[in-house]
N, C-alpha and C positions, 0 to 999 in steps of 0.2 A: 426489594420486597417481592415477595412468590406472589404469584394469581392463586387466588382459589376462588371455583365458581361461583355463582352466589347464590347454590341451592347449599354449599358447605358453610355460609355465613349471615351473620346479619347485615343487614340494611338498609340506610335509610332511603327515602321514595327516591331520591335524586341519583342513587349511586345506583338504586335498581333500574332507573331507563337505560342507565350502562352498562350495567352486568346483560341484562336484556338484549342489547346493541349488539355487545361480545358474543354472545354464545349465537346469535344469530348467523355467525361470518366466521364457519369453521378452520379460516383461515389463519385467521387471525388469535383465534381462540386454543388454539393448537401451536402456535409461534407461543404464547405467552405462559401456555401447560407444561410445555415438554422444552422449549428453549431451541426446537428444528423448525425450519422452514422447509415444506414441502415443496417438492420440486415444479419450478414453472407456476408457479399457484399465486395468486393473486386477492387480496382484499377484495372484500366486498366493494365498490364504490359507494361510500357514501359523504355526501357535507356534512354531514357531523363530525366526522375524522379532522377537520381543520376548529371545530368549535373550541374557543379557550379553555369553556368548562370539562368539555370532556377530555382534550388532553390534563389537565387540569390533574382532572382523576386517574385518566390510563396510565400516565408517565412513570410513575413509583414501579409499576409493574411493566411497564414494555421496558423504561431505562436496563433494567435488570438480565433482561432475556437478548437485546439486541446487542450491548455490549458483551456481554459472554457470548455472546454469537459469533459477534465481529472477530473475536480474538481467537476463536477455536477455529474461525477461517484461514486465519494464518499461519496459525500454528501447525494446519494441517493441509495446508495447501488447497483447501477446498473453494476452488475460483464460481463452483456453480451455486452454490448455497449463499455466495457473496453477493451474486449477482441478483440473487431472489432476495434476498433482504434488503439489498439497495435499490430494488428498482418496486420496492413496496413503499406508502408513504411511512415516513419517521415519525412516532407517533409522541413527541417529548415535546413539554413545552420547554422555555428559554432554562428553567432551571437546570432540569434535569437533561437538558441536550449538551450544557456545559459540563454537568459532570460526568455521562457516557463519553462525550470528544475526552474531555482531561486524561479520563483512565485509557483511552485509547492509543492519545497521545504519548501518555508515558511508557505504554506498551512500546509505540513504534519509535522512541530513543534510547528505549534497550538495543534497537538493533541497528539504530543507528551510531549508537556506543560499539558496536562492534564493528563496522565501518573504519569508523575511529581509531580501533585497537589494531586491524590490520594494517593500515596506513602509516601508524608509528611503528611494526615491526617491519613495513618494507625500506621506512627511513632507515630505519637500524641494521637494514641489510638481515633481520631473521628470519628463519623459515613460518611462511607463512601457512594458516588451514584455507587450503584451496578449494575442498569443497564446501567450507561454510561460505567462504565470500559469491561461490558460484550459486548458491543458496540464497543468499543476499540478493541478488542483482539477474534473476531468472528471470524467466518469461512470467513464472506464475507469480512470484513477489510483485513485481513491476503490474502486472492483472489486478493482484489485490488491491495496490495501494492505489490504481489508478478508480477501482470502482469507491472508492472512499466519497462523502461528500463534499463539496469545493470548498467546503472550511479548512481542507486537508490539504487544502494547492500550496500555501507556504512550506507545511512539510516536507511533500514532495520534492517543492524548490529546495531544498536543504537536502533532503537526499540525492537529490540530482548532482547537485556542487560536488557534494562526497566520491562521488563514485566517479566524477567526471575529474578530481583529485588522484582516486586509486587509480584510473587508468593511465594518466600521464607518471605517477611512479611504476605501475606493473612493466608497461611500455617496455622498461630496462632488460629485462628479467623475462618475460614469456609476453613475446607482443600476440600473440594468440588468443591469449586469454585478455588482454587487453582489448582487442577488437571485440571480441565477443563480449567483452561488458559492456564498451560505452554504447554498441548497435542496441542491446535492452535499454541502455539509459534513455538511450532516442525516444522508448516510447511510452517514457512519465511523462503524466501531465501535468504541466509545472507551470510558472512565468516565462513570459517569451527571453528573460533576460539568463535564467536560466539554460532554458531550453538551447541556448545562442551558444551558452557555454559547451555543449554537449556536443552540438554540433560542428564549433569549428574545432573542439577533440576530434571528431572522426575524423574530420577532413585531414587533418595534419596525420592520422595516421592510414589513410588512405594516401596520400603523397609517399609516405615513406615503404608502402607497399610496393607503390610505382615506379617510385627512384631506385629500388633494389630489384627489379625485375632486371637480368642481364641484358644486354643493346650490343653488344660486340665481344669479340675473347678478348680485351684488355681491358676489360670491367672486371672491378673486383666487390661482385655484390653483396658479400657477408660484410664489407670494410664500411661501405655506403652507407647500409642498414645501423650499421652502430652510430656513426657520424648524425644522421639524421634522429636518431632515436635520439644522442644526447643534447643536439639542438631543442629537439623537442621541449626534454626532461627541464632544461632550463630555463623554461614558460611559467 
């Protein structure tokens, strides 16, 4: 549902101490107009922002504005505007906070559907698109998802699993780009049980780093590196 101020509409006395409220805290009134959060900027403080009624009434119209919000952060890599809309309070009550998380969620297992899709072309031995999964599993992705609210920690844990799976297949194929995923994976914030899985990923390929570093001329460290790569793979 669009804001419109409530000098464009009618009112009853109850919705005018909120319209009222709004237009006071051009913060906020501005987030819910135009759909941007200015930069560094901050709500007004007030305890009315946690009262039932007033979410009650805000929610129709912030639901609307901070989901489009959340999703054009991703889509555009915009980690500051993420950071401003999450570190303002979420103005939904229980209904409409389910259905902003829903639609967001669904957003974020398109892309973890694509996760997905690379990981059955690495099974298949296909050529992979290397820079969408680098896309996938960046510094800035890994940012957004981590500024998410903790409703979002199971997702994470799921995309942590996923990519802690692509590494130990990439591993075969370009241990480069292996390392440099699972070091991003390191820093979702997930369940520690996840988190566990990520980490003894690196560790195993930090070993294999190690065990292929030459030690004498009758080492043969391209031989090493494969050996331990396929030990790996078969975790």
């Amino acid at each position: 549902m669009m804001y419109v101020p409530q000098s464009s509409r009618q009112a009853c006395p109850d919705e005018q101490v909120f319209y009222s409220l709004i237009s006071k805290d051009p913060v906020l009134s501005h987030f819910l107009e135009t759909g941007n959060m200015q930069t560094n900027a901050h709500f007004t403080a007030n305890k009315l922002y946690k009262d039932p009624d007033f979410l009650h009434f805000i929610a129709p119209f912030y639901e609307q504005a901070f989901t489009a919000a959340i999703i054009q952060c991703f889509n555009t890599g915009n980690t500051g505007m993420m950071s401003d809309i999450t570190g303002n309070p979420i103005l939904l009550d229980d209904g409409y906070q389910e259905k902003s998380y829903c639609t967001i969620l669904d957003y974020l297992q398109e892309k973890q559907q694509k996760l997905l899709s690379i990981w059955n072309d690495l099974q298949l031995k296909n050529k992979i698109d290397t820079t969408e999964l680098k896309n996938l599993a960046s510094p800035t992705s890994i940012s957004l998802l981590n500024y998410l609210p903790d409703e979002f920690e199971g997702f994470r844990s799921e995309y942590c699993n996923e990519l802690v799976k692509l590494t130990r297949l990439l591993v075969r194929t370009d241990y480069d780009m292996a390392h440099e995923l699972i070091i991003n994976t390191l820093e979702l914030h997930c369940l520690p049980q996840s988190r566990q899985r990520a980490t003894i990923c690196f560790q195993e390929l930090q070993n294999i780093e190690e065990h292929a570093k030459p030690t004498g001329i009758n080492q043969r460290p391209t031989f090493i590196l494969l050996r331990l790569i396929a030990a790996m793979s078969k975790k």
